[in-house]
Backbone as JSON, one array per atom type, in Angstrom:
{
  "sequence": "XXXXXXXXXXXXXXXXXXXXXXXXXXXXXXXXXXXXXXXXXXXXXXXXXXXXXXXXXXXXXXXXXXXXXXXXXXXXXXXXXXXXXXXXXXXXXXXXXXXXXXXXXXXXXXXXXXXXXXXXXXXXXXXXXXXXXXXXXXXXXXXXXXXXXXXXXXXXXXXXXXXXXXXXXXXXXXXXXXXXXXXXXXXXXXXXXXXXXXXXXXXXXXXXXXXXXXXXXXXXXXXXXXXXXXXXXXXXXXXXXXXXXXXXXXXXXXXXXXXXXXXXXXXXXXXX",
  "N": [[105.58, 124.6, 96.51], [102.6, 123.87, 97.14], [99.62, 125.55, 94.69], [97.16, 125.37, 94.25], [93.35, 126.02, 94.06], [90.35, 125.58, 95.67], [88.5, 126.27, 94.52], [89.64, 125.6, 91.71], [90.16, 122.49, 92.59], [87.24, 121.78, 92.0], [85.77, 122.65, 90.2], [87.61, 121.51, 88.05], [86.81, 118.52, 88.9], [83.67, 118.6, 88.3], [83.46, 119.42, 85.82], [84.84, 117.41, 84.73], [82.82, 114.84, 84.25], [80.67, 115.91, 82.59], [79.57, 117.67, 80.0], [81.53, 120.49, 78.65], [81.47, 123.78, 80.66], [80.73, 126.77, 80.23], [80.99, 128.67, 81.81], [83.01, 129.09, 84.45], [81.54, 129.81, 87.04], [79.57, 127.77, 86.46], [80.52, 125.51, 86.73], [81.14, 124.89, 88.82], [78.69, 125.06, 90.12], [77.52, 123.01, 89.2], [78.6, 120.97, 90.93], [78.14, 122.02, 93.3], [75.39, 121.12, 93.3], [75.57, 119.2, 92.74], [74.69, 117.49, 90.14], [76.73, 116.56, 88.67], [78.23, 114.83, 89.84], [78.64, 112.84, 93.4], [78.74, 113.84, 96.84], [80.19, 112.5, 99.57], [80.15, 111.78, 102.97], [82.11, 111.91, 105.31], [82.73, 112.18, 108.05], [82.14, 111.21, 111.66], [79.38, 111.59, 113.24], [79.37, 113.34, 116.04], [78.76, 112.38, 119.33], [77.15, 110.63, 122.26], [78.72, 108.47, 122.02], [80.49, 108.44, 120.51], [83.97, 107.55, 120.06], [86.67, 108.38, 121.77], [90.72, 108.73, 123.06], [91.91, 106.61, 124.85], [92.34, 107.94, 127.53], [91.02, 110.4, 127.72], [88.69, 110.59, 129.87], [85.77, 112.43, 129.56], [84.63, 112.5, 127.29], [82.42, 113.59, 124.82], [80.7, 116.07, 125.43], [77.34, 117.28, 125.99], [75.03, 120.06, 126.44], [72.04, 120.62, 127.43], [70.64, 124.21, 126.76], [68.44, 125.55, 126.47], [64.65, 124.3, 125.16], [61.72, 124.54, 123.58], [58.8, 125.81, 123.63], [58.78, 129.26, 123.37], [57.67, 132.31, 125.82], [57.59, 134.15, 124.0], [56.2, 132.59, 121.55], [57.37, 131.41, 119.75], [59.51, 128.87, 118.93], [62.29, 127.74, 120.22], [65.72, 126.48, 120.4], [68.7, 125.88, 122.0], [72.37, 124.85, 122.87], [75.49, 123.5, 125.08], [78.24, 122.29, 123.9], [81.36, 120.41, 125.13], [84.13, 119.83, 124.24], [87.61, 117.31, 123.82], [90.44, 118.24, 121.39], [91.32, 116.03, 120.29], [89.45, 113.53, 119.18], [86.47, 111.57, 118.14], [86.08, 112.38, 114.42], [88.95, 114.08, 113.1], [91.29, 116.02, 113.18], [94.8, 116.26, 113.67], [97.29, 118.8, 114.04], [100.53, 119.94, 112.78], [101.51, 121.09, 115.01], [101.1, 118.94, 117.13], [103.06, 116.86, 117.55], [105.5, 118.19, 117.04], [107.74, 120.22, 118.17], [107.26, 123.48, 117.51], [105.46, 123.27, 115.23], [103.06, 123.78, 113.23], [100.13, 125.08, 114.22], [96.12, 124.54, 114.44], [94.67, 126.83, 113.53], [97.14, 127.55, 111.64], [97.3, 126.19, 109.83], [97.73, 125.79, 106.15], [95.1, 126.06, 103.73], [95.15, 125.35, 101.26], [96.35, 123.0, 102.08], [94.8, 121.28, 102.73], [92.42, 120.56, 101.16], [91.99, 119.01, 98.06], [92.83, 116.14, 95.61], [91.73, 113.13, 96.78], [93.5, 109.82, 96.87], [93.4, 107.13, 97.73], [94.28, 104.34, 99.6], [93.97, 101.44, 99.79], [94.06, 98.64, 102.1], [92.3, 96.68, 103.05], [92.32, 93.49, 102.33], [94.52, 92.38, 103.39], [94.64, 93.26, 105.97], [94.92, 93.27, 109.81], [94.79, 93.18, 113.14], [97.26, 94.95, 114.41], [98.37, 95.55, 112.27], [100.59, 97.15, 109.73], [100.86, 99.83, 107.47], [102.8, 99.89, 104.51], [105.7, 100.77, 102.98], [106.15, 99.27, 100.74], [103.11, 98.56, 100.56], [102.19, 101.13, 99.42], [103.89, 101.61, 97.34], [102.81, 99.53, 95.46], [100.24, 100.71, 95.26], [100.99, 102.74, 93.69], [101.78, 101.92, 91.54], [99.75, 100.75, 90.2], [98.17, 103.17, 89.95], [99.47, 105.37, 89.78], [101.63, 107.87, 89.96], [101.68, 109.12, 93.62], [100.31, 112.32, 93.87], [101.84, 115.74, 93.77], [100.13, 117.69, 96.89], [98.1, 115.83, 97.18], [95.57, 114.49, 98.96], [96.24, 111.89, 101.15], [94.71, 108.98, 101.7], [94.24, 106.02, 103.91], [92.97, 103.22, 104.01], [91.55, 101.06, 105.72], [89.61, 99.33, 106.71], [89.01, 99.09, 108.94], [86.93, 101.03, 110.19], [84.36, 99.79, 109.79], [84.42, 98.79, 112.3], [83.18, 101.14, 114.39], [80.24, 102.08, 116.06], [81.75, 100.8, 118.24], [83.31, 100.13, 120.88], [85.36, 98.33, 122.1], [85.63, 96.34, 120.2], [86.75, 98.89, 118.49], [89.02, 99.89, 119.48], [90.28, 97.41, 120.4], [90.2, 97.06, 123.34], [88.26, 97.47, 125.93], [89.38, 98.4, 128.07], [89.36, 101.08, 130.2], [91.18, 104.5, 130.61], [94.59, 104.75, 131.37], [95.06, 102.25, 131.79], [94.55, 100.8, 130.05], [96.37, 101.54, 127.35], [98.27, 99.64, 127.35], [97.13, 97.6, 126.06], [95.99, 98.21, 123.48], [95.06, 97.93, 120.43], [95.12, 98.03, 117.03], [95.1, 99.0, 113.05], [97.71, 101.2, 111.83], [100.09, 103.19, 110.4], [103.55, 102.27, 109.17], [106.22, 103.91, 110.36], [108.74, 103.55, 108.62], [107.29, 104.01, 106.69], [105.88, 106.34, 106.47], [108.21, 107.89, 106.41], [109.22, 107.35, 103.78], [107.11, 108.84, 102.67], [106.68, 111.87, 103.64], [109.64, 112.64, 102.52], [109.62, 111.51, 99.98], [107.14, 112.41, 98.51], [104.89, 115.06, 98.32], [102.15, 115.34, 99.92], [99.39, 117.02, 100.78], [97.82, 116.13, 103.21], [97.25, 113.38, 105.44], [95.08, 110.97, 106.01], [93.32, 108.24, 107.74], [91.25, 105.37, 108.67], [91.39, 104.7, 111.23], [91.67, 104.71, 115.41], [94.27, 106.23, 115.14], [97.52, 107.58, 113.43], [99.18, 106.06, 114.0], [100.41, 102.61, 114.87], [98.15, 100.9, 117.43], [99.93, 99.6, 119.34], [101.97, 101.38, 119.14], [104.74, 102.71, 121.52], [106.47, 104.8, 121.23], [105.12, 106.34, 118.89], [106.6, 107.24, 116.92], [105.44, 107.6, 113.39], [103.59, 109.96, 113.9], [105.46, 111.76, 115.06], [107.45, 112.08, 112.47], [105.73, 112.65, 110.25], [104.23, 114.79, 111.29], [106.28, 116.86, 111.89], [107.15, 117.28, 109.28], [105.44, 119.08, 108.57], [102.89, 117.95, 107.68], [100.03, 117.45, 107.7], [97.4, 115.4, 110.4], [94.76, 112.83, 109.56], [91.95, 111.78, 111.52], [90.19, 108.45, 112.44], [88.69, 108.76, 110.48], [85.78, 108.38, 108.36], [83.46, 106.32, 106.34], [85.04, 105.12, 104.29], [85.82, 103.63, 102.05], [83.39, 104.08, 100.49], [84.93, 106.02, 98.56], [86.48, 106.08, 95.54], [89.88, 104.57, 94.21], [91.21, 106.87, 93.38], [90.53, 110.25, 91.78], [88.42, 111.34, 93.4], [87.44, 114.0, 95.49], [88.56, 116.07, 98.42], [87.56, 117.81, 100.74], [88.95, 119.36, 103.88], [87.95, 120.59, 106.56], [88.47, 122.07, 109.91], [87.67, 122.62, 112.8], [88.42, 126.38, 113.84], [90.29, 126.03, 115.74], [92.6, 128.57, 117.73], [95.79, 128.18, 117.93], [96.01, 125.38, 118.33], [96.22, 122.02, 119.35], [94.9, 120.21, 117.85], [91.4, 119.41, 116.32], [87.94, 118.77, 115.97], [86.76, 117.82, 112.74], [85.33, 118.25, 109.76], [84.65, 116.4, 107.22], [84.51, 116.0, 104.26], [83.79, 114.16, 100.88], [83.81, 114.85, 97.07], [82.27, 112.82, 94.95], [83.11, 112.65, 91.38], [80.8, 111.79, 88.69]],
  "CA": [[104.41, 124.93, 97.34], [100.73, 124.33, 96.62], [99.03, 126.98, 94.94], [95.92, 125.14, 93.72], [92.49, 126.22, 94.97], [89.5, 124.76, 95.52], [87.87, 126.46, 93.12], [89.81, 125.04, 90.43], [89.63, 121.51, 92.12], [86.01, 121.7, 92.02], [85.8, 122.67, 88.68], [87.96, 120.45, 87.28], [85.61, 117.57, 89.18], [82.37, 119.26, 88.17], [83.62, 119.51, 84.55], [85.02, 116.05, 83.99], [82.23, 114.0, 83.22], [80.01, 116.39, 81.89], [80.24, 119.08, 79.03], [82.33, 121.66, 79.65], [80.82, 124.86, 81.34], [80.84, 128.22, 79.54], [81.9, 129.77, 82.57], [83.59, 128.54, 85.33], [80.71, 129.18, 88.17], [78.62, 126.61, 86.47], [80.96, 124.44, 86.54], [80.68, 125.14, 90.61], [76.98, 125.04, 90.81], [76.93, 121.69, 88.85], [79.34, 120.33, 91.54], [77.63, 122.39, 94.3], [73.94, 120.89, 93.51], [75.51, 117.42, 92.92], [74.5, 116.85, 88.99], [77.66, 116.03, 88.07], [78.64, 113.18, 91.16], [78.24, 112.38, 94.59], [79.35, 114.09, 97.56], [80.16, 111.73, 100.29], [80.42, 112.46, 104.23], [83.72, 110.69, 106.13], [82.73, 112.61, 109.05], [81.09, 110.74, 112.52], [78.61, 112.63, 114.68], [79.91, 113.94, 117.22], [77.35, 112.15, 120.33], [77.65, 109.7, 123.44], [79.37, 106.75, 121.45], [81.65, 109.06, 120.03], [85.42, 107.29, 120.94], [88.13, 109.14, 121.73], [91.52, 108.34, 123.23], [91.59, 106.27, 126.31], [93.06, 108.63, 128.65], [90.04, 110.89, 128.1], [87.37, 110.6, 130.76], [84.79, 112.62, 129.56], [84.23, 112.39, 125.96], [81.93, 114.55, 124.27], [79.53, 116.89, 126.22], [76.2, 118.25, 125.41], [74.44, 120.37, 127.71], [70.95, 121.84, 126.84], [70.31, 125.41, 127.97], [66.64, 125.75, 126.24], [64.21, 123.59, 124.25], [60.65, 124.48, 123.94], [58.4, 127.08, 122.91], [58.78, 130.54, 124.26], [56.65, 133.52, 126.09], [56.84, 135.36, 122.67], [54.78, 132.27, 120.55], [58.22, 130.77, 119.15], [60.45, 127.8, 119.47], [63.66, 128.0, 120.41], [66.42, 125.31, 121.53], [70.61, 125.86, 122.18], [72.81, 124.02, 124.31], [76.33, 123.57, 125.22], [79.07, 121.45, 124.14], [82.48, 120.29, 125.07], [85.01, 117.61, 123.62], [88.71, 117.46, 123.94], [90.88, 118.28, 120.35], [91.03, 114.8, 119.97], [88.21, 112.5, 119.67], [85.81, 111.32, 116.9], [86.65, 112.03, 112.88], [89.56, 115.12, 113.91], [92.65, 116.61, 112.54], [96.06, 116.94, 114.16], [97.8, 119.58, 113.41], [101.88, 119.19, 113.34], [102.84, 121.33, 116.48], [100.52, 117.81, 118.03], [104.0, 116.23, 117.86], [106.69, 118.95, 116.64], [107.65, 121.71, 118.37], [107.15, 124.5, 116.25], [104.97, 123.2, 114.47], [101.73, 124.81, 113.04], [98.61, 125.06, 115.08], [95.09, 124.13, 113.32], [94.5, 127.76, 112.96], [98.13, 128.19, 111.27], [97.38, 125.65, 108.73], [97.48, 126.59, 105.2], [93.85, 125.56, 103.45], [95.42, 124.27, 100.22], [96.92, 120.98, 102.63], [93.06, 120.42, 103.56], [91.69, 120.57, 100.02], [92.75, 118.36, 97.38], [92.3, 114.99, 95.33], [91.92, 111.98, 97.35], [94.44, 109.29, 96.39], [92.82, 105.7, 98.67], [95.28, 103.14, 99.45], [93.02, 100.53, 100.24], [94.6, 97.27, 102.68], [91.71, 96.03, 103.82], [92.11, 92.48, 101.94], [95.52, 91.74, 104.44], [94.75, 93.84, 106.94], [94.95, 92.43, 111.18], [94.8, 94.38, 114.69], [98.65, 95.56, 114.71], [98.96, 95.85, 110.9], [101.2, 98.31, 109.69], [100.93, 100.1, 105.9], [104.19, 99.6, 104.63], [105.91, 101.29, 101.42], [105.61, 98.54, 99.49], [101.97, 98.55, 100.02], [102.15, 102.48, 99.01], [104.17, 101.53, 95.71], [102.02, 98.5, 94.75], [99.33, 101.15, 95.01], [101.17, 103.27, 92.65], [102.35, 100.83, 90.22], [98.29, 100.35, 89.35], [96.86, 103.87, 90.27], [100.31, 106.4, 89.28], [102.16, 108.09, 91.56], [100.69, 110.19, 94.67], [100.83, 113.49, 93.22], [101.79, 116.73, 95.28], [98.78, 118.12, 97.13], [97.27, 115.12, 97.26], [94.96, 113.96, 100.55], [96.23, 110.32, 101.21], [93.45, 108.11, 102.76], [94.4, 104.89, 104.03], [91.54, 102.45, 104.12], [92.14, 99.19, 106.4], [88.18, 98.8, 107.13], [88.61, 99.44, 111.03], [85.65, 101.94, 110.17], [83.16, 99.34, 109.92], [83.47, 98.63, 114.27], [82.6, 101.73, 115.01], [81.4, 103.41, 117.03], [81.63, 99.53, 119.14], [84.69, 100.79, 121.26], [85.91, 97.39, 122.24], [86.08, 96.52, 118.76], [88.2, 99.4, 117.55], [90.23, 100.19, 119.87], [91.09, 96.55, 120.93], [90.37, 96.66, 124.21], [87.36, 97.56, 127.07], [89.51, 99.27, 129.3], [89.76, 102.67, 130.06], [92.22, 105.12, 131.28], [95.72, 104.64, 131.34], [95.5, 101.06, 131.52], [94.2, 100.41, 128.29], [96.98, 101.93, 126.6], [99.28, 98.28, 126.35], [96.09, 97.03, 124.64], [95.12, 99.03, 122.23], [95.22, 96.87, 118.73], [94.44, 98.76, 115.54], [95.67, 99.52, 112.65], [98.62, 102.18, 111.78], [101.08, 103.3, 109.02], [104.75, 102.11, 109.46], [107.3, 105.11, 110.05], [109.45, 103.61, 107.51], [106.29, 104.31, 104.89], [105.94, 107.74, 107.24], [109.38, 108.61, 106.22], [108.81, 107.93, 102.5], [105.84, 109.85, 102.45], [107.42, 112.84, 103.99], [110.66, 112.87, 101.64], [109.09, 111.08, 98.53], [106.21, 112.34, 98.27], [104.79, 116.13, 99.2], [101.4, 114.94, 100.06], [98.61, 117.65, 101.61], [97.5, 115.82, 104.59], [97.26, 111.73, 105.05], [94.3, 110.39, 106.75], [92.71, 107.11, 108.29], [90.09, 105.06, 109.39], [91.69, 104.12, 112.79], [92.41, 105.96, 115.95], [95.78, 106.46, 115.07], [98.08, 107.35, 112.31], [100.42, 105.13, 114.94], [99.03, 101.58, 115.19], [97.94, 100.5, 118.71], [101.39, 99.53, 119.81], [102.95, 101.96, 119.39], [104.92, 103.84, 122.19], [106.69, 106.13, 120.66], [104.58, 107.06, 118.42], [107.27, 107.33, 115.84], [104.7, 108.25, 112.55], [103.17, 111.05, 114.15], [106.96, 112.59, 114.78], [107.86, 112.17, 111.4], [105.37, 113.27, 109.4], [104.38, 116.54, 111.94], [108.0, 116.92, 111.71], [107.58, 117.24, 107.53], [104.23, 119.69, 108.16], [102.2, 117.26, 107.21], [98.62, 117.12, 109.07], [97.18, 113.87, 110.47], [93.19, 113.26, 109.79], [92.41, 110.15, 112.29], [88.75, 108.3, 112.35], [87.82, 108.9, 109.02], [84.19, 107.59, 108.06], [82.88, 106.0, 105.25], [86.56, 105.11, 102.88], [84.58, 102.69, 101.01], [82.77, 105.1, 99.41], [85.41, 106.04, 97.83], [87.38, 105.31, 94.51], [91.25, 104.85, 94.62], [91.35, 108.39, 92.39], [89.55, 110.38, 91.06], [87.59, 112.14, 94.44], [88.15, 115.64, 95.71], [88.27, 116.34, 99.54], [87.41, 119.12, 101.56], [88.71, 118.59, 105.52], [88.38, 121.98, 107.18], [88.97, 121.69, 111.19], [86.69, 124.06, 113.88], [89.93, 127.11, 113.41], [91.36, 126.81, 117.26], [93.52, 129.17, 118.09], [97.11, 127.72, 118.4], [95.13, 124.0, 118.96], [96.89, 120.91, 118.43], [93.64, 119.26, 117.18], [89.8, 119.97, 116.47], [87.06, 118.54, 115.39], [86.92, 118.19, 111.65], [84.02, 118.23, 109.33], [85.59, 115.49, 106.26], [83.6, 115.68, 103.14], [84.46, 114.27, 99.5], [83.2, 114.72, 95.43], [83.35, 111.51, 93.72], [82.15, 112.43, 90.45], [80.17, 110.37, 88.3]],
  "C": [[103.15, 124.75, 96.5], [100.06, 124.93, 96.33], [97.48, 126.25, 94.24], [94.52, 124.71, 94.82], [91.42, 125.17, 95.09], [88.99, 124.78, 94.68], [88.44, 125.61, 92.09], [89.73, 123.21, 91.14], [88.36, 120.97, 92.04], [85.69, 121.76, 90.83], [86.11, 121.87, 88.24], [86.79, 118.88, 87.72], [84.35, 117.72, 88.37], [82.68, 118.96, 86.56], [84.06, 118.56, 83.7], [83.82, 114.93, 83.35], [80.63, 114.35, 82.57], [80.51, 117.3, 80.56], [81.07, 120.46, 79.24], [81.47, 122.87, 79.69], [81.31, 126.11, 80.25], [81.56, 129.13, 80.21], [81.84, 128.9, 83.66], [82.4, 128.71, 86.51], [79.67, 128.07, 87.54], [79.42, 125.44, 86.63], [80.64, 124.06, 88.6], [79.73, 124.56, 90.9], [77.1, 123.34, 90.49], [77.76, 120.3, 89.95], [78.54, 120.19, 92.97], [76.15, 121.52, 94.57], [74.2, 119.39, 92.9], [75.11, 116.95, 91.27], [75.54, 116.61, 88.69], [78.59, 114.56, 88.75], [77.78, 113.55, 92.63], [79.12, 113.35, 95.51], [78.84, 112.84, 98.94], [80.6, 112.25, 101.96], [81.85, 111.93, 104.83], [83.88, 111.26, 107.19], [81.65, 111.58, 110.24], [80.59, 111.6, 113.25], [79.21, 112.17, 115.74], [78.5, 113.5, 118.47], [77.86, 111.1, 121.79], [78.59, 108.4, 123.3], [80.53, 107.36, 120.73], [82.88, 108.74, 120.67], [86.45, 107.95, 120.93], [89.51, 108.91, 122.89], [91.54, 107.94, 124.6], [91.66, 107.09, 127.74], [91.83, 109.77, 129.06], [88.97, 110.41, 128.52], [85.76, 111.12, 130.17], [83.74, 112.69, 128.49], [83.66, 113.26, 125.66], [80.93, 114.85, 125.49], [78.6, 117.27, 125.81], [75.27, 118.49, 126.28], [73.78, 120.98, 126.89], [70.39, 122.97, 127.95], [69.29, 125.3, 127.49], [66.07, 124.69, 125.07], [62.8, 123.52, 124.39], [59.99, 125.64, 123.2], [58.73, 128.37, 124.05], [57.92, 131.59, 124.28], [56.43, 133.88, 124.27], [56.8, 134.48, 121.09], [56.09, 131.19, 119.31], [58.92, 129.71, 119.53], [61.62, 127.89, 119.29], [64.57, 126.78, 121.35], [68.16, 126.01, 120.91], [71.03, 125.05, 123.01], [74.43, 124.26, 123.6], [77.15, 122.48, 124.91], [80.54, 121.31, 124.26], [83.47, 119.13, 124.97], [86.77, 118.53, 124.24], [88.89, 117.64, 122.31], [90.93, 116.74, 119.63], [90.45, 113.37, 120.15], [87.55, 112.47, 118.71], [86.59, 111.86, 115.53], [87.31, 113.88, 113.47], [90.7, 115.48, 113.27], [93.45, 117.12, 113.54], [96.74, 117.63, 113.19], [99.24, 119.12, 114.05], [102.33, 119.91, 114.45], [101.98, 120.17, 117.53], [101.6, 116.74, 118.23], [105.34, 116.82, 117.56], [106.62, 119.89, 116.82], [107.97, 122.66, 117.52], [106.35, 124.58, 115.19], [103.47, 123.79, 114.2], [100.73, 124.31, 113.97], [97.62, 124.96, 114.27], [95.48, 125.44, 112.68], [95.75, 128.44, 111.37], [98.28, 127.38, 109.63], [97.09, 125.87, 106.94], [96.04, 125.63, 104.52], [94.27, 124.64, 101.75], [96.2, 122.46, 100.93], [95.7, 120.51, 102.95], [92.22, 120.27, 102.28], [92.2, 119.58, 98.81], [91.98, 117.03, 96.57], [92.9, 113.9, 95.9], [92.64, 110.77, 96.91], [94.32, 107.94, 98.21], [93.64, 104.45, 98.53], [94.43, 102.03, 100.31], [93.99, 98.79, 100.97], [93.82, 96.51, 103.21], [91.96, 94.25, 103.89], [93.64, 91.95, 103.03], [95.48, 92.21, 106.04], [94.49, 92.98, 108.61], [95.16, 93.88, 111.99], [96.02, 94.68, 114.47], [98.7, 95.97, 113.27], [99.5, 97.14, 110.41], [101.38, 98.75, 108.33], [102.26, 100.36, 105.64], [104.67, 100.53, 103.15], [105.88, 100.73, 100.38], [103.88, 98.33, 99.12], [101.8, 100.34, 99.22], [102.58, 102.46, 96.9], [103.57, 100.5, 94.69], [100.79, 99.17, 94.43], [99.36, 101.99, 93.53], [101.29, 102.83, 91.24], [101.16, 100.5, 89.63], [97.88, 101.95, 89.24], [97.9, 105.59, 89.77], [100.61, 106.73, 90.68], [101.41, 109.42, 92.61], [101.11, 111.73, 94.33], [100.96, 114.95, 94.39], [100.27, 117.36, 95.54], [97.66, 117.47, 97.35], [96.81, 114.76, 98.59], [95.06, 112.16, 100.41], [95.48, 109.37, 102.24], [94.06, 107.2, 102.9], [93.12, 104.14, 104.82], [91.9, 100.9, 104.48], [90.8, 98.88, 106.68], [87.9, 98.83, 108.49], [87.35, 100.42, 110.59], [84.33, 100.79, 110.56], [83.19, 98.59, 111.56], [83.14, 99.61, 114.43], [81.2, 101.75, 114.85], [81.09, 101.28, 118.37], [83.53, 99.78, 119.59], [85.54, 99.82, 121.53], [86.68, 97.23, 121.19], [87.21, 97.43, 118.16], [88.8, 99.85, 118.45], [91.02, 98.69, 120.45], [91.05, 96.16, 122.44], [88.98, 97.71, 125.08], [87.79, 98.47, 127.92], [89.53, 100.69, 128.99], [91.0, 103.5, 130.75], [93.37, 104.73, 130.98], [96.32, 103.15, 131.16], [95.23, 100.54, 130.19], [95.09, 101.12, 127.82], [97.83, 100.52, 125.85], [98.5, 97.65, 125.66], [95.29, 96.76, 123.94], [95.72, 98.16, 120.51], [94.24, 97.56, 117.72], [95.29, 98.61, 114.42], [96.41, 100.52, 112.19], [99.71, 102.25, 110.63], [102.17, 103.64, 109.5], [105.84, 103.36, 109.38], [108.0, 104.68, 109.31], [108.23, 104.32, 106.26], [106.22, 105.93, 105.38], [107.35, 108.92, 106.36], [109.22, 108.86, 104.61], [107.97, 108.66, 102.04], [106.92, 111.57, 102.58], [108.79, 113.12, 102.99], [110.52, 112.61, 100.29], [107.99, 111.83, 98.0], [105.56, 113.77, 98.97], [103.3, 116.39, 99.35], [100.38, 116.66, 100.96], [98.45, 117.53, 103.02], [97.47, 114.29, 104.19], [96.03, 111.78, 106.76], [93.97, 108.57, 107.33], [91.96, 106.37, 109.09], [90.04, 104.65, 110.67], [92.03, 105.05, 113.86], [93.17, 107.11, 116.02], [96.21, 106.73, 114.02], [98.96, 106.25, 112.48], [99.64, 104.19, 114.7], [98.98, 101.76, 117.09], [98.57, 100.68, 119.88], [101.98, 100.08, 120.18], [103.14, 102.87, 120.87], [105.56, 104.88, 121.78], [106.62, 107.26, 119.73], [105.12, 108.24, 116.83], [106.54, 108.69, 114.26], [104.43, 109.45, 112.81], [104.57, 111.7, 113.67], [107.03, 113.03, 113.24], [107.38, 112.99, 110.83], [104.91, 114.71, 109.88], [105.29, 117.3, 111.68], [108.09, 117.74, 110.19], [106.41, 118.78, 107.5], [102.92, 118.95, 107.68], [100.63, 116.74, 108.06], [97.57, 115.75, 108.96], [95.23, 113.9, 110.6], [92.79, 111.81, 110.52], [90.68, 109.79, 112.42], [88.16, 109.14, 111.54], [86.82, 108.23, 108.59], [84.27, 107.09, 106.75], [84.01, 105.77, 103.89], [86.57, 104.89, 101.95], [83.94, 102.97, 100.12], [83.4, 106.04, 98.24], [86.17, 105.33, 96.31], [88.68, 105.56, 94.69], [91.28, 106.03, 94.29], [90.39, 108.48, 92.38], [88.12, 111.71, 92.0], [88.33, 113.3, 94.78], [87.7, 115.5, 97.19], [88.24, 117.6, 99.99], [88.23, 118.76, 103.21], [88.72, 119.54, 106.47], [87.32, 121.26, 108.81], [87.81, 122.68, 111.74], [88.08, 124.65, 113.85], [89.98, 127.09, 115.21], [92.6, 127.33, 117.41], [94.72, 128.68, 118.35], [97.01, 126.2, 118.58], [96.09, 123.04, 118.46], [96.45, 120.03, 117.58], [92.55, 119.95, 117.14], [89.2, 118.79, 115.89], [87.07, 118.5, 114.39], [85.72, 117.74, 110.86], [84.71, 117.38, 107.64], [84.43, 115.49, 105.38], [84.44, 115.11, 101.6], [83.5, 113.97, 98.21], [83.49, 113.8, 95.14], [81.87, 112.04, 92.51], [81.88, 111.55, 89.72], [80.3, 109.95, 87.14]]
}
């Protein structure tokens, strides 16, 4: 089991390519106020272009109740919004394909925290393409092996259509008919399976709809790795910005109650 916090992987970030700290909150602050690297976003606003899975109709909502000044000399604006669990940069949780499986809220915070570990395919990558285990061990064989606790990104470059919905999802239509074709990319349940038994990974993310590709109907990947505990982070921003190693992620969800998905707010340290 995972017992390492944030704190310490913040620290350790914060403290690598500077001097070492005297005491452990500076090592924090110097992380917190950015002198020591970069923090990078991998989250998309949440707005009208925001894509989310064909079947949903209504996409994101935003209703304004006030916006203006008020009787007593101040300005004041709120409003209302409502999405489905899954839609823009989002986290499934595994009871989203395994019964029994945890709900956001149930998720433990060391599988959402961690060092990023970027398997980058862009240079072969195509609409159906599927990350395979040999691309996983060709990653290792340069970069070491995916260590436990680690947040595994997979970076195929589908990020750079959005938010052009045609583009990444493959297809114009909507509703139910657009499901036979949807063309993205997705990570092969054989590599699913090694992950899950090889490998005791935090969470595994990616820049495409899907952890599934397009294709898929049965949606295989999901199974698997829900199946293992393993939580899926889907339309991930900005991958690029990363280095294979070496980055620290944050990926904490809106906490819904029992939810199979939320919203997720994706940040990562690359220090410098």
């Amino acid at each position: 089991m995972r017992r390492t916090s944030a704190v310490a992987w913040l620290a350790f970030a914060a403290c690598a390519p500077v001097e070492p700290a005297s005491e452990p909150t500076d090592a924090l602050a110097a992380a917190f106020d950015g002198a020591s690297g970069d923090w990078v976003d991998l989250t998309y606003s949440y707005s009208n272009e925001t894509i989310y899975w064909p079947t949903d109709s209504l996409g994101f909502e935003l209703e304004e109740l006030a916006y203006g000044d008020t009787p007593g000399g101040y300005f004041y604006s709120a409003y209302r919004f409502a999405s489905a669990e899954h839609g823009g940069t989002h986290l499934d949780a595994p009871i989203h394909f395994a019964r029994g499986g945890a709900p956001v809220d149930a998720i433990p915070l060391d599988r959402l925290i961690g060092p990023a570990y970027v398997v980058d395919v862009t240079d072969r990558v195509s609409p159906d393409y599927l990350v395979t285990v040999a691309d996983l061990e060709g990653f290792e064989a340069v970069h070491g092996p995916i260590p436990p606790g680690a947040i595994l990104l997979l970076r195929t470059g589908w990020g750079e259509r959005w938010p052009d919905r045609a583009a990444y999802l493959g297809t114009s239509a909507a509703g139910a008919a657009a499901i036979p074709e949807l063309h993205f990319p997705g990570l092969h349940p054989d590599a699913a399976r090694w992950i899950a038994e090889q490998r005791s990974v935090g969470a595994i993310g990616i820049d495409t709809p899907s952890i599934d590709h397009g294709q898929s109907t049965t949606f295989e990947t999901h199974v698997v790795l829900y199946e293992a505990g393993v939580p899926g982070l889907e339309n991930v921003a900005n991958l690029g910005a990363l280095p294979p190693t070496g980055s620290y992620v944050l990926a904490l969800p809106m906490k819904i109650e029992g939810g199979s998905g939320a919203p997720v707010r994706i940040v990562a340290f690359v220090p410098r």
